[in-house]
Backbone as CSV, one residue per row, in Angstrom:
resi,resn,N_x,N_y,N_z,CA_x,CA_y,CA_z,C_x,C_y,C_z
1,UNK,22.687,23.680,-58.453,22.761,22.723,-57.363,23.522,21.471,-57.788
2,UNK,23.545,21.283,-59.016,24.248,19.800,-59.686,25.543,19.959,-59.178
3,UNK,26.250,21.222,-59.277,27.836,20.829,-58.205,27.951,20.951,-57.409
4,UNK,26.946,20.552,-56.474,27.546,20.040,-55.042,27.057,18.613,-54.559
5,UNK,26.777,17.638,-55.837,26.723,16.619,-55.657,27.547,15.573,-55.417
6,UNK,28.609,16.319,-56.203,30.087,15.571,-55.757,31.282,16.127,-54.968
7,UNK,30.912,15.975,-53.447,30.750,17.246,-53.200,32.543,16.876,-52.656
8,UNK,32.927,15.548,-52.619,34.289,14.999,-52.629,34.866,15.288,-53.225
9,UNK,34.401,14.922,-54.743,35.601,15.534,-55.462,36.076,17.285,-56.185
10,UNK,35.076,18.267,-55.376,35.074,19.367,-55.818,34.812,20.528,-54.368
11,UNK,35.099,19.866,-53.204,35.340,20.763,-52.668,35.465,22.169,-52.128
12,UNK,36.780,22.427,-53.052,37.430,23.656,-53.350,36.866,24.726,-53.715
13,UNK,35.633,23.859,-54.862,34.772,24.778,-55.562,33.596,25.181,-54.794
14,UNK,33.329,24.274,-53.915,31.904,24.385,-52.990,32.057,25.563,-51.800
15,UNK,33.107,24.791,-51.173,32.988,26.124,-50.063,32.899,27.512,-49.726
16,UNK,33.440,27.946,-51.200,33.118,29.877,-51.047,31.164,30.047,-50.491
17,UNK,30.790,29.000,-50.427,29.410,28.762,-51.163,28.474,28.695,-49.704
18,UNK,28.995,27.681,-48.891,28.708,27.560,-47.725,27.826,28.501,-46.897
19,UNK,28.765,29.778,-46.497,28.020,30.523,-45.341,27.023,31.399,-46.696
20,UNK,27.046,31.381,-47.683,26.241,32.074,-48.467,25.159,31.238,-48.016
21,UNK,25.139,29.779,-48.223,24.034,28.943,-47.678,22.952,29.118,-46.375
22,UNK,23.639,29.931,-45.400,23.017,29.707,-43.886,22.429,31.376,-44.444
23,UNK,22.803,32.540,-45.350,22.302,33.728,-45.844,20.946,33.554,-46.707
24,UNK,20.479,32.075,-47.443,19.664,32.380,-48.021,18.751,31.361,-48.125
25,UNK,19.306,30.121,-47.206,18.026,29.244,-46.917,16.595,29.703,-46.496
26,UNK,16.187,30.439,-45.435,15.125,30.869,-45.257,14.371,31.090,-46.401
27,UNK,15.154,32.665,-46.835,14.527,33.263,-48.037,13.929,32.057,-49.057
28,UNK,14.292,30.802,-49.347,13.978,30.016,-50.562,12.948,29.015,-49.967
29,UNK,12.990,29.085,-48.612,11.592,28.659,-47.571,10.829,29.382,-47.952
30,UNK,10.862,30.777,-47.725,9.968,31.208,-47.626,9.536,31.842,-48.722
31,UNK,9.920,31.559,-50.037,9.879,32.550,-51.183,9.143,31.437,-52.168
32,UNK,9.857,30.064,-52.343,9.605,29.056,-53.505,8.906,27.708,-52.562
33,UNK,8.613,27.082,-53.606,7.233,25.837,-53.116,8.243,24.942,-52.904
34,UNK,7.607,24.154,-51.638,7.709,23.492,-51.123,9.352,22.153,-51.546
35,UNK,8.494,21.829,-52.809,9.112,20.743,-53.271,10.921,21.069,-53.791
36,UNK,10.854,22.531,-54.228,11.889,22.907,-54.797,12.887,23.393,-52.975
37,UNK,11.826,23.568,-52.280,12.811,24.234,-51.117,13.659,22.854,-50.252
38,UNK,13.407,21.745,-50.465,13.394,20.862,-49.477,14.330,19.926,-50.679
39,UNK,14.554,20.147,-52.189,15.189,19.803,-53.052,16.489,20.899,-52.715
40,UNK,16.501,22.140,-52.475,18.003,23.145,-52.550,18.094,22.484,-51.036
41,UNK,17.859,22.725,-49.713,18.014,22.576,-48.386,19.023,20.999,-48.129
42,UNK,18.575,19.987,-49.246,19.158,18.418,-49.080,20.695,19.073,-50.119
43,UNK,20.204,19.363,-51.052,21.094,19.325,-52.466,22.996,20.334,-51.618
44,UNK,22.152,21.701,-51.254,23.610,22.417,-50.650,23.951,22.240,-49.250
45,UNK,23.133,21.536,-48.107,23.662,21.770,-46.982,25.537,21.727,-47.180
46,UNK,25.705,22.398,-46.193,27.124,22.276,-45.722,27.135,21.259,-44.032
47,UNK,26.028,20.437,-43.982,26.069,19.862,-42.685,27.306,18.903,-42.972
48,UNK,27.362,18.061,-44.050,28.214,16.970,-44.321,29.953,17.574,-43.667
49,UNK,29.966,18.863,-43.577,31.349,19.673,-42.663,31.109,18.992,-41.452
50,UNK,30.675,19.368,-40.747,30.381,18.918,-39.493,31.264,20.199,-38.597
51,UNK,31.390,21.560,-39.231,32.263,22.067,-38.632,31.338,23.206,-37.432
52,UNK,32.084,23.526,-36.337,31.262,24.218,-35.304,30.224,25.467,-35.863
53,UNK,30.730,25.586,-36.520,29.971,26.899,-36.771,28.676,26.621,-37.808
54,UNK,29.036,25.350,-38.539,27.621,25.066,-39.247,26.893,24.608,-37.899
55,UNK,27.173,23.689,-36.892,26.573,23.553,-35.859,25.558,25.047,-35.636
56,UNK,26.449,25.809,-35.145,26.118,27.470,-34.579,24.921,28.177,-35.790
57,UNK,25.273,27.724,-36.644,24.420,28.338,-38.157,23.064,27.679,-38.012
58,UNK,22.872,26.302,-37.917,21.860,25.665,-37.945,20.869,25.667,-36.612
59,UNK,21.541,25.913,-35.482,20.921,25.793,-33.920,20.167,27.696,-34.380
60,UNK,20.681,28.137,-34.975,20.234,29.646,-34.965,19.333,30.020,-35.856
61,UNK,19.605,29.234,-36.879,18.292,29.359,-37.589,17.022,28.884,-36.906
62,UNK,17.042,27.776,-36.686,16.113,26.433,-35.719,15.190,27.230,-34.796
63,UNK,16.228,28.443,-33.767,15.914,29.429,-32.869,14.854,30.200,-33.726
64,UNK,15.192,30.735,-34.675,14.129,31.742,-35.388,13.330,31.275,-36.528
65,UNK,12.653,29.692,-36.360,12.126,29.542,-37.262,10.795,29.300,-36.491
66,UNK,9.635,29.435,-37.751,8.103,29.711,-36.513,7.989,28.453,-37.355
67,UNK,6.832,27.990,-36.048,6.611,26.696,-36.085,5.352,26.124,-37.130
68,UNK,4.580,27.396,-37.792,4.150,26.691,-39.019,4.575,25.689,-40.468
69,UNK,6.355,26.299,-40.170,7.276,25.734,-41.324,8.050,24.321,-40.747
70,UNK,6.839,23.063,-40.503,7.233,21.872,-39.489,8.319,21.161,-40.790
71,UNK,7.948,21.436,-42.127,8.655,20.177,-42.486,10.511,21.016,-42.484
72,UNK,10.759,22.567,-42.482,11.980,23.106,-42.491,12.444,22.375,-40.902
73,UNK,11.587,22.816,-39.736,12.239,22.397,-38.514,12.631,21.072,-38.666
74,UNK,12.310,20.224,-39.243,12.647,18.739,-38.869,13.845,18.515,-39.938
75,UNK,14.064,19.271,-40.841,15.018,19.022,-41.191,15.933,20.072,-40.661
76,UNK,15.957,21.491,-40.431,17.280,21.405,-39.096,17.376,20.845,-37.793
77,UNK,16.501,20.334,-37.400,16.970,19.139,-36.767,17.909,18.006,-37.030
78,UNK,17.545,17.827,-38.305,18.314,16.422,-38.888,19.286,16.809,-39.022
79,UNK,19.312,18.119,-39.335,21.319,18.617,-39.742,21.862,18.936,-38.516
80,UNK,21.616,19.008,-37.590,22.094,19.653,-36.300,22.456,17.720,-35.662
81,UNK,21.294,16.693,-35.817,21.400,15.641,-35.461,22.794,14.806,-36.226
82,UNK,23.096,15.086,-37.405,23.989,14.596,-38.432,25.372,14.950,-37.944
83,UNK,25.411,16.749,-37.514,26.480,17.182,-37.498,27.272,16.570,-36.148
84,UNK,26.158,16.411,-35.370,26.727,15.705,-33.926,26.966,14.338,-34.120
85,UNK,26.677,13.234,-34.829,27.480,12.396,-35.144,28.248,12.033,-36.390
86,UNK,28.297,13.006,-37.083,29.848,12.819,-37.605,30.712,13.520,-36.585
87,UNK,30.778,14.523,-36.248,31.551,14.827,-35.226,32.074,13.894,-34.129
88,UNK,30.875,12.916,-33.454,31.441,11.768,-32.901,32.225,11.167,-33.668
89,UNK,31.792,10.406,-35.161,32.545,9.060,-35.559,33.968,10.169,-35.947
90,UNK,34.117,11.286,-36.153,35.539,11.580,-36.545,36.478,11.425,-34.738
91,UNK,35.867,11.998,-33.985,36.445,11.632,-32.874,36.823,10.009,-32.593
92,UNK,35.707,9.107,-33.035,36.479,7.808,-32.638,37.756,7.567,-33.657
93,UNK,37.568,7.685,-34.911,38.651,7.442,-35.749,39.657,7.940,-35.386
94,UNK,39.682,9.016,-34.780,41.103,9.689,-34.707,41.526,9.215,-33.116
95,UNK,40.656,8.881,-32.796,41.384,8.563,-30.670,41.900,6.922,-31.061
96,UNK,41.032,5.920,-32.143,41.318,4.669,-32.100,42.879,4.018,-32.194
97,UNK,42.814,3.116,-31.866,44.182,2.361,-31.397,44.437,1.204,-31.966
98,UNK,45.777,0.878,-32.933,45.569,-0.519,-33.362,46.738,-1.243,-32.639
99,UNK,46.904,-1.499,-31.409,48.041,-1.897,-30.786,48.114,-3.714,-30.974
């Protein structure tokens, strides 16, 4: 998990990594304690993309997660909440105007 802390300057290296991510989050919910699951879930998201399909990845998990696992739901919430505003602030940056 230590390389995807920087996750700016290494990129390149991260992303093969990604949709492996939305393949095995559950499993580490539902397999390892608590403290370690909610340590990998912060450490690899790929929310910081903000790209549609992590959108699509995260709304789908969210869909099939049972509601005994409150502290996983609230954090795809938070990534689903994140991804929709970076998605805004990249939209203002790019429409803004310095006339």
């Amino acid at each position: 998990m230590q390389g995807f802390w920087q996750r700016d300057q290494q990129l390149d290296l991260i992303k093969p990594y990604f949709d492996r991510y939305y393949k095995v989050v559950e499993k580490v919910i539902n397999e390892r304690d608590r403290e370690y699951a909610e340590v990998f879930m912060m450490a690899m998201s790929p929310a910081f993309m903000a790209r549609d399909e992590d959108l699509k990845a995260f709304e789908d998990i969210l869909d099939r997660t049972s509601e005994d696992k409150n502290f996983f739901i609230l954090f795809l919430k938070k990534q689903i909440e994140t991804i929709g505003i970076t998605k805004k602030s990249r939209t203002l940056c790019e429409t803004f105007k310095t006339d």
